[in-house]
N, C-alpha and C positions, 0 to 999 in steps of 0.2 A: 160472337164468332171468335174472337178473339181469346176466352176461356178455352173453347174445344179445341181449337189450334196447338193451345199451351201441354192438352189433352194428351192430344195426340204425338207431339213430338215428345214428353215423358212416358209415356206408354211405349213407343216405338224405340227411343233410346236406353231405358229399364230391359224393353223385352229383347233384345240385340245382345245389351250386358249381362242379362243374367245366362239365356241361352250360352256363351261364350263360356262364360264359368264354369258351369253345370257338363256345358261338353268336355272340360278341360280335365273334369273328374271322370267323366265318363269313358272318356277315350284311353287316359290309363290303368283305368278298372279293362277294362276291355282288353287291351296291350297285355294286362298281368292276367288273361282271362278268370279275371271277377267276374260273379254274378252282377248286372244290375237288374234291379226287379223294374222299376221304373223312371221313365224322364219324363216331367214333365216340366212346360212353360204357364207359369202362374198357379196356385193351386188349387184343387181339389175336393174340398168337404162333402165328402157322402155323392157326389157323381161330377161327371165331366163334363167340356163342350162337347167334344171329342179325342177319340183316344182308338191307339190303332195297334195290334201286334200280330204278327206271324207263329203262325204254327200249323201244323198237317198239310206244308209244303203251300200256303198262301195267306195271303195279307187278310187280315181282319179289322173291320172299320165298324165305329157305334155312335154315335152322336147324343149329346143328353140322356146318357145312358148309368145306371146305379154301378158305383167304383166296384159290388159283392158281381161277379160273376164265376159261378163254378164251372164252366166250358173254361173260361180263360184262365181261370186258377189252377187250373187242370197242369199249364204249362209252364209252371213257373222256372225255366230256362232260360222262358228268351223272352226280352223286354216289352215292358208296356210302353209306348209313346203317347203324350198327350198332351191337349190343351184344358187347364181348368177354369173354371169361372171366376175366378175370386183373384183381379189381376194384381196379386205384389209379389214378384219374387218367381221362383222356380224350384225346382229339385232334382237331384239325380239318387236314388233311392237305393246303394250298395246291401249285395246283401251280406251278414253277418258283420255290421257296422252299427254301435252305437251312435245315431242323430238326433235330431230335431224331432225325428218320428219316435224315438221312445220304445220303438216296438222289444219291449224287454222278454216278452212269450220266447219270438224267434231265437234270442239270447243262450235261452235255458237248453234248447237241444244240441242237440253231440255236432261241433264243428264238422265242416263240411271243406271239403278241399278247393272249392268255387267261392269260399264265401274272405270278406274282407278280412277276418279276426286270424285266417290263419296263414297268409301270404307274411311274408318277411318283413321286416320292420323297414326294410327300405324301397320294397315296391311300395309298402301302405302310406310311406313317406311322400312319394311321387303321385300316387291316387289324391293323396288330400294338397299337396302343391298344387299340384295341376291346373286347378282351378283360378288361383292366383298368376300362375304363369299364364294362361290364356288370356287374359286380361290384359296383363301386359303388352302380350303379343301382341293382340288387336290395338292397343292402343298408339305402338309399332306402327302397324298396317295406314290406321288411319292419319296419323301424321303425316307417314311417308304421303298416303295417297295425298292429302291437302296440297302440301308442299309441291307435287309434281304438279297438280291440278292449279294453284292459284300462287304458288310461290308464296314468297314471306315478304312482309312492307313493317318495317317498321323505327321509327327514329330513335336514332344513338341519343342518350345522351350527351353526349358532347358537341350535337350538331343542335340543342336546343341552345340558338343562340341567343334567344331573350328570357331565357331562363324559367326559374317558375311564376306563378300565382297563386299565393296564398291564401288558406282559409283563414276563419277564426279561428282554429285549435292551433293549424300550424304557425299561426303568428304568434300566438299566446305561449309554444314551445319556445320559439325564439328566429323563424324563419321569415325573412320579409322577401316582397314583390321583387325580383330580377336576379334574386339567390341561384350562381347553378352550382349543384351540387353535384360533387366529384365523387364522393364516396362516406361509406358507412363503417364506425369503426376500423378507419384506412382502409376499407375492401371496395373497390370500384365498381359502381352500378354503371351497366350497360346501356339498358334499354330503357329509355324516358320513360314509358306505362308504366314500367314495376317498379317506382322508386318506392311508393309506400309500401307496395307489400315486401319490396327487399329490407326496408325499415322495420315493417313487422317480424318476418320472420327470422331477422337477425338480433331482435331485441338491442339494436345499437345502442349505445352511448354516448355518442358524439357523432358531430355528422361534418365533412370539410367541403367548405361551399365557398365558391370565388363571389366578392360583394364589393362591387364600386372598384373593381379592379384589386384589392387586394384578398388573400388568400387566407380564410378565418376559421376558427371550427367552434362549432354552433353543440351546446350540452344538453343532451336528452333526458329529460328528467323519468326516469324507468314508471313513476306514478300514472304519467301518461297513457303509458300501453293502453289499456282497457278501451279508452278516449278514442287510437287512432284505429283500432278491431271495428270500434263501429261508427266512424265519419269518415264518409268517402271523398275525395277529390281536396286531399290535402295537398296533395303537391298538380297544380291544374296548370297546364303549358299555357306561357304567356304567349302572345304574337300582336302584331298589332290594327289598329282598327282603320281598316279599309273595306271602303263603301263597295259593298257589291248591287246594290238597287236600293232605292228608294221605292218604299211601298207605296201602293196610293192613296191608301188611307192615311201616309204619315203626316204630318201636323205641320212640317218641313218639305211641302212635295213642291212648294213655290221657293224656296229658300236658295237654290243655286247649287245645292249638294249635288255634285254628278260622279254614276260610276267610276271606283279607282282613286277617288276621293282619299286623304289619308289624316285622320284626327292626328296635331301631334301636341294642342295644349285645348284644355277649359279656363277660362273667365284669365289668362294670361302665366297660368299655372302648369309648365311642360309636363306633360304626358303622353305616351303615345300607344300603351297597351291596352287591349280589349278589358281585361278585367279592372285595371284602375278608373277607366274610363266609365267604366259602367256604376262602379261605387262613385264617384263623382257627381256623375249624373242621379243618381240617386236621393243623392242629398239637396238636388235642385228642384226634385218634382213639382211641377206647374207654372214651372219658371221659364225665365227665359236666357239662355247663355250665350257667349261668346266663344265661337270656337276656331282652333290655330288648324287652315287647311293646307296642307302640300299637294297642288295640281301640278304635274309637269315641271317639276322643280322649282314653279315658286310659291310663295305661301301667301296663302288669304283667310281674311278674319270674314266667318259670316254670322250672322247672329242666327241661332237654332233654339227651336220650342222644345220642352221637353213634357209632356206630357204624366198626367197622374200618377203615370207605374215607373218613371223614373226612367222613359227610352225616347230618343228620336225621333222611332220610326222606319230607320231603315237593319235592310240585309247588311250581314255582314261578307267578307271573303274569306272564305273557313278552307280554301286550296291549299295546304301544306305544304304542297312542293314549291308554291310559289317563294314561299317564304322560309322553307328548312332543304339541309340535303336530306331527303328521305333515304335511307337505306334500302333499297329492294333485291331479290335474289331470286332464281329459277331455278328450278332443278330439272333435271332430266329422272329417268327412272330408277337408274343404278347410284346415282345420288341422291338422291331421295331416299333410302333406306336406312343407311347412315346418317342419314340427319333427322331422321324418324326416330330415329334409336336416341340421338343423342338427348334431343326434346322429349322422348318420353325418360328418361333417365331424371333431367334437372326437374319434371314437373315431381316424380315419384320423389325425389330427395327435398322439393319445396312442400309438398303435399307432408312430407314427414315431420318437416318443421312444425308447419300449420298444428297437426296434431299435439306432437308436443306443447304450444300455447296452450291446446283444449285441456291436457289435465296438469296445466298447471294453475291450480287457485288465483294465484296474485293477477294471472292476464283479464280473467273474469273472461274467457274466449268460448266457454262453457256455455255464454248465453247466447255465443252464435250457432251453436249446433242446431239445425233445422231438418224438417222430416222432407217427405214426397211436396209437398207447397212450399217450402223454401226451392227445391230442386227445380218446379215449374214454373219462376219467379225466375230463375236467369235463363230462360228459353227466351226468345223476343217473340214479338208479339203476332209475325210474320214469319213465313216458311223461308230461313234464308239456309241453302244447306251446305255453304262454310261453317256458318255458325254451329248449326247441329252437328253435323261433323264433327265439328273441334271441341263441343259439350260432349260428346261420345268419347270421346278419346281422354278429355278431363274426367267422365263420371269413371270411365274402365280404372283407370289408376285408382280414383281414391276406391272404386270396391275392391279393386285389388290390395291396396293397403289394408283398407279399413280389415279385412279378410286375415289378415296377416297376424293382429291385434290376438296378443296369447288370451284370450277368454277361450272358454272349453266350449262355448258351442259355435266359434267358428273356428275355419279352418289352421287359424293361426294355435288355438289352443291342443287341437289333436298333433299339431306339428312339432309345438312342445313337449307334448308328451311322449311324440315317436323321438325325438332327440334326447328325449331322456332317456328312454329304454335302449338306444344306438347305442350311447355311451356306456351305460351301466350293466345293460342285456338283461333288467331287471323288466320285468311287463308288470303294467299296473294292472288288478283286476277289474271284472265286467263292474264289480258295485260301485268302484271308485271311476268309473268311467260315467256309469249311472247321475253319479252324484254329481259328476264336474260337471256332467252336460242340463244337468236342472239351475246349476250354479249359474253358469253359461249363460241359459236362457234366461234367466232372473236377473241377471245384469245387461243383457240384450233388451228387455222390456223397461227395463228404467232406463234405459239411453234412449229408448222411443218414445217414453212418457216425455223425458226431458224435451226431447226434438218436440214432439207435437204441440206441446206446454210454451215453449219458446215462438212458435208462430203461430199460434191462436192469439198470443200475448201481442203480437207483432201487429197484428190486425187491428186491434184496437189503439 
């Protein structure tokens, strides 16, 4: 259940994104009245689910129907709409447009005043943007809408007042348990959640973190990188351990531990955070400890079992607010749009960063690129539609980016070349179009090898 779920919210967020795109060309081919021969959503090979166009003054509908129809060819004016079988991706099928489709026959006859090759170098400019900008937009749309919908919750850094929890890699960098950390390369991280990826995608050098009250900067050894690309929860929010239930199975359910309870030492060793506590306790398994309680402002030693896997036994109190100022904010409508914009702004300029890591060698970030199964891997496992929502609006950017990316057979590479001919008023020819777009392609299927190569590898 849980696979088809994963299914369905990448099929459903893919078909949302590509649609958007695909109209974003469409509607400016249309605006400069270009031909387009075809839209369709997923594609195609040798026939359809269905597919629908107008002509001799009414609608036309086929279902599982072969793409060769001479009645419909008949009108190659006015568009084919469709859905095809074979779900990745989409199309918007311009005509007199070197694409993906190749169709080089159409090429060879005498331009046509409808068709893409012979509109101005600055509509053809805005035909192949388009697509990119639609994407954006939507991702706009859906921001704003979240934000007016469920608003934003999230802690400052500077209100994580017990600072972090370190892994193994970030202690081995040089980061210990109750470090808070102020900034990167002297540039000020905000938001507690993105301290690693502000780390990553700044390639810092140093990091200045307050420690035991004084104010130190901690040296990032650049070798690293690769290391923090793929270990998650280096910098993990400390807080401290207070008993929210004792399970009944716990080992301790006779022990005197009662809700509100608050650890602040083991075997007479101060401690008070969840994560030390738990390494602690670990090193005890099947033991039995002493431990420092705070009820009601005074403190009691009770002796607690700890069990094989190195736990208690009880819940913990994981309420946030109890123990930080969370930040929260609402929007209204007209507020909302503007802070739409501005969140899609910082993800596109973090999302560029990211990139840049991928073709840089030394990050080895190369080995994170992942296909359609890396993408149905961060959908959760449940229909939550915050989350899909805000995966919507994260996937629209990066294909909007990725789109951007000067190869010749997407849209960022035609847009190169329409900047080239702007500038110089030089047009490149159909062969050299020909060519860049097999280039194109041929670099597009080795970044797909890679992707699928990378999580097949991942699986095992």
């Amino acid at each position: 259940m849980i696979v088809l779920i994963k299914i369905l919210q990448v099929v459903l967020a893919l078909s949302l994104l590509v649609l958007f795109h695909e109209f974003g060309h469409y509607s400016f081919a249309k605006l400069f009245k270009t031909r387009v021969e075809k839209f369709y959503l997923f594609f195609n090979p040798r026939r359809s689910l269905i597919r629908f166009k107008r002509f001799d003054g009414k609608w036309h509908c086929k279902v599982l129907a072969p793409n060769e129809d001479p009645e419909w060819d008949a009108h190659p004016e006015n568009t084919e709409y469709g859905v095809g079988w074979l779900p990745f991706g989409g199309y918007c099928k311009i005509a007199g447009m070197i694409d993906e489709s190749m169709d080089t026959e159409a090429m060879k006859q005498p331009p046509q005043p409808y068709e893409f090759r012979t509109k101005p170098a600055w509509q053809r400019f805005f035909i192949m943007f388009g697509g990119v900008l639609y994407n954006f937009i939507l991702a706009i749309i859906l921001y704003a809408a979240i934000l007016n919908t469920w608003g934003e919750e999230y802690l400052r850094n500077e209100d994580a007042v017990y600072g972090i929890a370190v892994n193994d890699l970030s202690s081995e960098i040089g980061f210990r348990d109750g470090d808070r950390i102020l900034a990167f390369d002297g540039v000020p991280t905000e938001n507690f959640s993105n301290l690693q990826v502000d780390l990553v995608r700044s390639q810092a050098t140093s990091a200045t973190v307050i420690r035991d009250g004084d104010t130190i900067s901690v040296a990032i050894d650049p070798a690293y990188l690769p290391a923090m690309l793929n270990t998650p929860g280096m910098f993990d929010l400390a807080f401290p351990f207070v008993v929210k239930e004792v399970q009944p199975e716990s080992p301790n359910i006779d022990a005197g531990l009662e809700p509100g309870d608050a650890l602040t030492g083991i075997d007479d060793e101060p401690m008070f955070i969840v994560q030390q506590i738990q390494k602690e306790l670990r090193e005890h398994k099947g033991e039995q400890v002493s431990a420092s309680i705070v009820r009601d402002e005074a403190t009691l030693e009770l002796p607690l079992q700890v069990d094989t896997a190195g736990r208690i036994g009880v819940l913990l109190d994981t309420d946030l607010d109890k123990f930080f100022n969370v930040t929260t904010r609402e929007y209204g409508f007209f507020s909302a749009i503007p802070a739409g914009a501005r969140k899609t702004w910082n993800t596109i300029r973090g999302y560029v960063q990211e990139l840049g890591l991928i073709f840089s060698p030394k990050t080895q970030a190369y080995k994170s690129v992942g296909s359609f199964i890396a993408i149905g891997r961060i959908f959760p496992d449940t229909w939550d539609w915050y989350k899909f929502w805000s995966l919507c609006a994260l996937l629209s950017i990066m294909l909007g980016v990725m789109n951007l990316l000067p190869i010749p057979a997407l849209d960022g590479g035609h847009i190169l070349i329409l900047l080239f001919e702007m500038l110089t008023r030089r047009r490149p020819s159909d062969k050299f179009m020909v060519v860049a777009e097999w280039i194109g392609m041929s670099m597009l299927i080795l970044l797909m090898v890679l992707a699928f190569g990378n999580d097949i590898r991942s699986l095992f």
